[in-house]
C-alpha positions as CSV (number, residue, x, y, z in Angstrom):
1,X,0.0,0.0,0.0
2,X,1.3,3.1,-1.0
3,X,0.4,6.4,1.4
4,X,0.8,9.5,1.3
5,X,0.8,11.9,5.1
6,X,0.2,15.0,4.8
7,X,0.5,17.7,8.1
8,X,-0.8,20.5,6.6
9,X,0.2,24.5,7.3
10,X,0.3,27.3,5.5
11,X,3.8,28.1,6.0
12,X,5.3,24.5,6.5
13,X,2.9,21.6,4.9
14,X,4.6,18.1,5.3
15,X,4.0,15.7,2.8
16,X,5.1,12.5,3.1
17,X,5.2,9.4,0.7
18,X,5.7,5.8,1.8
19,X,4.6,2.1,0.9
20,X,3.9,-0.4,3.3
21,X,4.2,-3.9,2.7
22,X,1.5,-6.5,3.9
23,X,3.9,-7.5,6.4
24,X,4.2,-4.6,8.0
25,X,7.3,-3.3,7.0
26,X,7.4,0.4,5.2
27,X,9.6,2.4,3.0
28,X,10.4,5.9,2.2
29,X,9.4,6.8,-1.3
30,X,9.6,10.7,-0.8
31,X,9.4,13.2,1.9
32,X,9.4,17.5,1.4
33,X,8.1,20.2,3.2
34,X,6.0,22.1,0.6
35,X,6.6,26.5,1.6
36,X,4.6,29.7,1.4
37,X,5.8,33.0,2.4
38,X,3.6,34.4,5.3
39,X,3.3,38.2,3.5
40,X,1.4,36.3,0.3
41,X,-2.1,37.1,-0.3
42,X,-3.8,33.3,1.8
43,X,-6.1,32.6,-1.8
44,X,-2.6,32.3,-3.5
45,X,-1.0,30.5,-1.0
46,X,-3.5,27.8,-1.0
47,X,-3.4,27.8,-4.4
48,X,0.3,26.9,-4.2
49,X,0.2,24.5,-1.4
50,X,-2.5,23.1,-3.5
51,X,-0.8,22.8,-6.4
52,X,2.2,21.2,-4.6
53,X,0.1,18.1,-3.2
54,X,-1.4,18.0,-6.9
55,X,2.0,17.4,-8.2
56,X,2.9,14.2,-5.8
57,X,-0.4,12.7,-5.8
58,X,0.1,12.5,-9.6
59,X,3.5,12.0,-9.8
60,X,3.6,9.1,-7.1
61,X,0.0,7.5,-7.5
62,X,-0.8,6.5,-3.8
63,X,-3.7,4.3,-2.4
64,X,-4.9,6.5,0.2
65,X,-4.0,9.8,1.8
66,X,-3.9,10.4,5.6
67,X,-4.4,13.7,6.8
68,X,-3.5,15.1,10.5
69,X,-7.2,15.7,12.2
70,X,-7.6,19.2,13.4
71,X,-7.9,19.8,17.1
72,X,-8.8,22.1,18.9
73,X,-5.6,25.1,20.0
74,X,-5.5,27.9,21.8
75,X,-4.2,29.9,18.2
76,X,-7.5,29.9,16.3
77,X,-5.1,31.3,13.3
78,X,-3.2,28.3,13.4
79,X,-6.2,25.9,13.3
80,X,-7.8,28.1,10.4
81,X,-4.8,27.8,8.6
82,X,-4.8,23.8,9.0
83,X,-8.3,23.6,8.2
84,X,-7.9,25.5,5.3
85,X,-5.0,23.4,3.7
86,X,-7.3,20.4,4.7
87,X,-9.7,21.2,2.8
88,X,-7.2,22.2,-0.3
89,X,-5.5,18.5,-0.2
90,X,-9.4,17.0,0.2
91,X,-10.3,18.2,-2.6
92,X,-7.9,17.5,-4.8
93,X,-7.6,13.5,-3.0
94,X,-11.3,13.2,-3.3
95,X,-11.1,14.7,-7.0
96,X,-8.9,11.1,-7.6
97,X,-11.1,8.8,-5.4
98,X,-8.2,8.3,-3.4
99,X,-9.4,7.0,0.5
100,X,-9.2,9.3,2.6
101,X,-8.3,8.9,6.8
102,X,-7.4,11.6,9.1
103,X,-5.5,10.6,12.3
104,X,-4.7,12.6,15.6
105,X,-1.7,13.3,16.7
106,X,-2.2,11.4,20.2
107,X,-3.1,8.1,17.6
108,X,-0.2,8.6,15.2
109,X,2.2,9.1,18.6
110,X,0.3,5.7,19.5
111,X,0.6,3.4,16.3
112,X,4.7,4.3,15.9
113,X,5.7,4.5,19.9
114,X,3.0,2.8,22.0
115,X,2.3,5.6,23.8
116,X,0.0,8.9,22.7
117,X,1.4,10.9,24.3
118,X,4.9,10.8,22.9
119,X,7.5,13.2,22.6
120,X,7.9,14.8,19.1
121,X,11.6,13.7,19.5
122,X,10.9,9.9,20.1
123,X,7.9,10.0,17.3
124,X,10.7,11.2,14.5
125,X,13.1,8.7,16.2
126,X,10.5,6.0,15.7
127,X,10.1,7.3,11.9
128,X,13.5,6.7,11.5
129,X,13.6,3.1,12.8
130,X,10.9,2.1,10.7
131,X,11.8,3.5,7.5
132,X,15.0,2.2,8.3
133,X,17.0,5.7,7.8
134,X,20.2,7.0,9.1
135,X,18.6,10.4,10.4
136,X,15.3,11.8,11.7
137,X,13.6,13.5,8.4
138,X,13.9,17.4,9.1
139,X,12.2,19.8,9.6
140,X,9.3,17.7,11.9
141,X,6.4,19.0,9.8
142,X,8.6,16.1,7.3
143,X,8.7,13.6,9.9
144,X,5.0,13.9,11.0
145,X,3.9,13.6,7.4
146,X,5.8,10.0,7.4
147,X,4.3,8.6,10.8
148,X,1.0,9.9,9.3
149,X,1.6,7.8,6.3
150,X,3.3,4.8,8.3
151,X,-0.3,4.5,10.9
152,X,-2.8,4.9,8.1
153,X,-1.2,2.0,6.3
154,X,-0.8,0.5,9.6
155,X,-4.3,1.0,10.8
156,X,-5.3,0.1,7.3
157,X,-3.8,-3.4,7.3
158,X,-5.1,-4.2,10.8
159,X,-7.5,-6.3,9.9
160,X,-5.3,-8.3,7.6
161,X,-4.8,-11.9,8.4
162,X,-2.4,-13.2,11.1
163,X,0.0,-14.4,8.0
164,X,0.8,-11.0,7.0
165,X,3.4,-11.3,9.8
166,X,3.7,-10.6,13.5
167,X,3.0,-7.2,15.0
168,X,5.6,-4.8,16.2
169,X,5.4,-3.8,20.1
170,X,4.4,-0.7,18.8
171,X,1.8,-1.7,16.7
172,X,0.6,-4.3,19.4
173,X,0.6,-1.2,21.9
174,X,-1.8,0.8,19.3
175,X,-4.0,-2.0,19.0
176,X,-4.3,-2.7,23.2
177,X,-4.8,1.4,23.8
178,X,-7.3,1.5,20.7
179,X,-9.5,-1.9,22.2
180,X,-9.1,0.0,25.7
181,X,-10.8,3.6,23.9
182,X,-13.4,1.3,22.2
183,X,-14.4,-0.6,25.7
184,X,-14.7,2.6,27.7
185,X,-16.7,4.3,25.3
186,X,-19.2,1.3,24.9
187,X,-19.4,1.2,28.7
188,X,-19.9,5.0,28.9
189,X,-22.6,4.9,25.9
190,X,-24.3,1.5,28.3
191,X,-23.9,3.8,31.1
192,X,-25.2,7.2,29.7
């Protein structure tokens, strides 16, 4: 399977492409951090971080795209901005019929290090190990686009049968904290 991450901003976008084996094991095919200067007009910036994603989602053809869910910040700028570049790589995914899944940071932190709530520091570390690279990918918006990439195919492939190869601890972590979310909300919805 064949991903593409993005973590979207308007002045740093991280895209991130990799493929992911059905036994788990993934690959970089191409990492950048697409740019816009903060004193353009925001229509043509857009337009230019839109026109960026364009670009690799033709030129490397992925299965799916997995985009960082918004949450909720204290800088309402910030999160306008992120929506905003959402939306822009949305459209042009959807405009393929590429899947689509959007991940939180706290379940990316989970699928590559066991734990959400992860440094950045470990999370690029753990980037690293998996693509099997000699450095952390830099600057982090680069780094999150790849653990984006690496837990959609992950999560993707979860329900794939027990031949498709043991799971990481890591993996094995994600799955125990994501059973554990699903129990406590079914007892909170039997309870409510």
């Amino acid at each position: 399977m064949r991903v593409l991450g993005i973590d979207p901003g308007l002045t740093r976008c991280g895209v991130g492409v990799v493929d992911v084996a059905a036994n788990r094991t993934a690959s970089l095919v191409h990492v950048e951090v697409l740019r816009t200067a903060a004193d353009r007009a925001l229509e043509l910036r857009l337009l230019e971080l839109g026109d960026g994603i364009e670009r690799l989602l033709d030129e490397f053809s992925p299965d799916a795209v997995a985009i960082e869910r918004v949450f909720a910040q204290q800088n309402l700028r910030s999160v306008m901005g992120v929506a905003q570049v959402s939306g822009v790589a949305l459209r042009s995914a959807a405009q393929r019929g590429l899947a689509i899944g959007f991940h939180t940071p706290t379940e990316v932190k989970a699928a590559l290090t066991g734990f959400g709530q992860a440094e950045k520091k470990q999370l690029g570390t753990m980037v690293a190990k998996v693509l099997r690279l000699d450095a952390v990918p830099k600057p982090a918006d680069a780094s999150d686009a790849l653990a984006l990439a690496i837990c959609h195919a992950w999560r993707s492939n979860g329900s794939a049968s027990a031949s498709a190869g043991p799971l990481t601890p890591a993996q094995e972590a994600w799955r125990a904290a994501e059973a554990s979310a699903a129990s406590s909300g079914a007892a909170r919805r039997l309870r409510g």
